[in-house]
C-alpha positions in Angstrom: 13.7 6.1 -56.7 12.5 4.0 -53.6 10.6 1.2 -54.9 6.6 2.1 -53.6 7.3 5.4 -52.8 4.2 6.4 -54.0 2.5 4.1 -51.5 0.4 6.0 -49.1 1.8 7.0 -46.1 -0.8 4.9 -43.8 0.3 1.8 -45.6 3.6 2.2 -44.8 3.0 3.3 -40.9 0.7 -0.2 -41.2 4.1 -1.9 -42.8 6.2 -0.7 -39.9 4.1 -1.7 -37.2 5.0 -3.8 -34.8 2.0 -5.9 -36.4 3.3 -5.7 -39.6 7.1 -6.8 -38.4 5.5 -9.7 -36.4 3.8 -10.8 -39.5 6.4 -10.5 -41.7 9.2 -12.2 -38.9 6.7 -15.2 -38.0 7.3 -18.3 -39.9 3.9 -19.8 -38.5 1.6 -16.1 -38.4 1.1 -15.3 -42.5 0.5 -18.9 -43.4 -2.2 -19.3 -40.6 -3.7 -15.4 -41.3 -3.8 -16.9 -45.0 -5.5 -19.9 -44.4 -8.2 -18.2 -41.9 -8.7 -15.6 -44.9 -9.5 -18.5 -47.1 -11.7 -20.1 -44.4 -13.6 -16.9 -44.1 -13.9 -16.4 -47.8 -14.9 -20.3 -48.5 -18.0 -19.5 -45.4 -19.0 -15.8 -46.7 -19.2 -17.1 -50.0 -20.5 -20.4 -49.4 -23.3 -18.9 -47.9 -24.1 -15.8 -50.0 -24.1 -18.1 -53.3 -26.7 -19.6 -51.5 -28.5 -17.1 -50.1 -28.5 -15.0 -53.2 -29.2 -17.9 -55.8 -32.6 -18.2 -53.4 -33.5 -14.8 -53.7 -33.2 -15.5 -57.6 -35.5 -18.2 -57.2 -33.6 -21.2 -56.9 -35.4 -23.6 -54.7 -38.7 -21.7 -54.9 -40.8 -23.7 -52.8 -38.9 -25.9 -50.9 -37.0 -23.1 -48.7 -38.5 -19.9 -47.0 -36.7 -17.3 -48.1 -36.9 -15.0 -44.6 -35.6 -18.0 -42.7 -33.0 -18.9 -45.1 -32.1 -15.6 -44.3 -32.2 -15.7 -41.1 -30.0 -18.9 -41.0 -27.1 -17.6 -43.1 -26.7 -14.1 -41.7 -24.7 -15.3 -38.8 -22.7 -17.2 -40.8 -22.3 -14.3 -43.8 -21.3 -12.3 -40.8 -18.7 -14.7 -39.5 -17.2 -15.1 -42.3 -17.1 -11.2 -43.2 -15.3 -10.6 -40.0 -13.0 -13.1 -40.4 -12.4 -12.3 -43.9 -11.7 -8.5 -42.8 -9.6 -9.8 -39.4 -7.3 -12.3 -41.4 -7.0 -9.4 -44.5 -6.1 -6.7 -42.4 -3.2 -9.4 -40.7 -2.1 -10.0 -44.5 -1.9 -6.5 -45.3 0.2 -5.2 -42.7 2.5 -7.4 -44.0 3.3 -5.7 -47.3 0.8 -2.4 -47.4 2.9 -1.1 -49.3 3.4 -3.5 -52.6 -0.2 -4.2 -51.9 -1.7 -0.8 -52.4 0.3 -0.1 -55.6 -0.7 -3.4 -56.8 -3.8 -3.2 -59.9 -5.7 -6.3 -58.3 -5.9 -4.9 -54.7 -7.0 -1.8 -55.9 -9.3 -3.0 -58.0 -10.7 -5.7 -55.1 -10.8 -3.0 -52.5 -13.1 -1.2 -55.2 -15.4 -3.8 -56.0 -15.5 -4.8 -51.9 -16.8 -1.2 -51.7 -19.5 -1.1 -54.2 -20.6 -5.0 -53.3 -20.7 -3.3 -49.4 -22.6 -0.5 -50.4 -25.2 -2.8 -52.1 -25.7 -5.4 -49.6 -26.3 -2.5 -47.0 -28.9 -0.8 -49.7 -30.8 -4.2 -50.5 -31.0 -4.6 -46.3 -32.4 -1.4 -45.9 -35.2 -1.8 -48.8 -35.9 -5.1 -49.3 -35.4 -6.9 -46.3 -38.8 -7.0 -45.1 -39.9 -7.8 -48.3 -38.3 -11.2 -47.8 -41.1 -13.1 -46.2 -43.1 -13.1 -49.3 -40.2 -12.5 -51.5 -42.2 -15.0 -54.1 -45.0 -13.3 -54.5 -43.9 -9.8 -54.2 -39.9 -9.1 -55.2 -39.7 -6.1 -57.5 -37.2 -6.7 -60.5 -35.2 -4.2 -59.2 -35.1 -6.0 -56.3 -34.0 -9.1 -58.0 -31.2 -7.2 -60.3 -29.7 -5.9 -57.0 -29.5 -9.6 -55.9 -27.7 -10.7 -59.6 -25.2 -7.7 -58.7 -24.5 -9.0 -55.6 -23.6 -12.1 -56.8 -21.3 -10.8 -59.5 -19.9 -8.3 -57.5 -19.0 -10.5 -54.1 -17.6 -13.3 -57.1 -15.2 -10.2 -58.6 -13.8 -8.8 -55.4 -12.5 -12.5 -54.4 -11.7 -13.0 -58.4 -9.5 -10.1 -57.5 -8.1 -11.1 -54.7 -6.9 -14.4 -56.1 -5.6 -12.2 -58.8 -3.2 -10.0 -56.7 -0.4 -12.4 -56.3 0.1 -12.3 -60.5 -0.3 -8.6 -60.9 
């Protein structure tokens, strides 16, 4: 049997793209698509730890929450897209080991449910932020804690598909 055979057959058109040869046949392309996924994780997450550890009530009175918003979300943004740019570059190297692997499965899981929640708590909370203090519903505030948790697991399970 053809090792990944039961890969899906978009990962291995991605595989045998001229993207995916270039990546693979560069000595200097995966290391620097690696690096800049690293970069972008190290800004996203930089920032949402932040951002999020606010919204929990870290640093209650010292920092407005709407314009520590407002401060980070270019940056969360940034290093989303660069995050997705530099992942899609690592992928087409081996799409097909990759999505038979546990971890990347798992990750691309986990990035779906912590998308699906940050675009929920922007739709109802978001202009709640300006007196977030004084007025953030627990349920608001639980959303937040499983944003945390769930941005922390999908990079956990990045890191974790290398060993799996």
């Amino acid at each position: 049997m053809e090792p990944y055979a039961d890969a899906p057959a978009w990962a291995a058109a991605l595989e045998a793209s001229r993207l995916g040869v270039l990546m693979r046949g560069s000595f200097v392309l995966y290391p620097i698509a690696n690096l800049g996924h690293v970069l972008g994780l190290v800004l996203f997450a930089g920032c949402l730890v932040v951002l999020d550890l606010r919204l929990l009530g870290a640093w209650r009175r010292e920092i407005d929450a709407a314009a520590l918003a407002a401060a980070l979300a270019p940056l969360l943004v940034a290093g989303f897209v660069l995050m997705a740019a530099t992942g899609t570059l690592l992928l087409s190297a081996d799409a097909r080991p990759l999505t038979t692997n546990p971890a990347f499965q798992t990750k691309g899981a986990l990035l779906a449910l912590a998308l699906a929640n940050a675009i929920t708590f922007h739709r109802l909370w978001r202009r709640h932020l300006p007196s977030w203090d004084a007025t953030a519903p627990i349920a608001a505030r639980l959303q937040v804690a499983g944003s945390l948790a769930l941005w922390l697991m999908v990079a956990a399970a990045g890191r974790l598909i290398g060993y799996l």
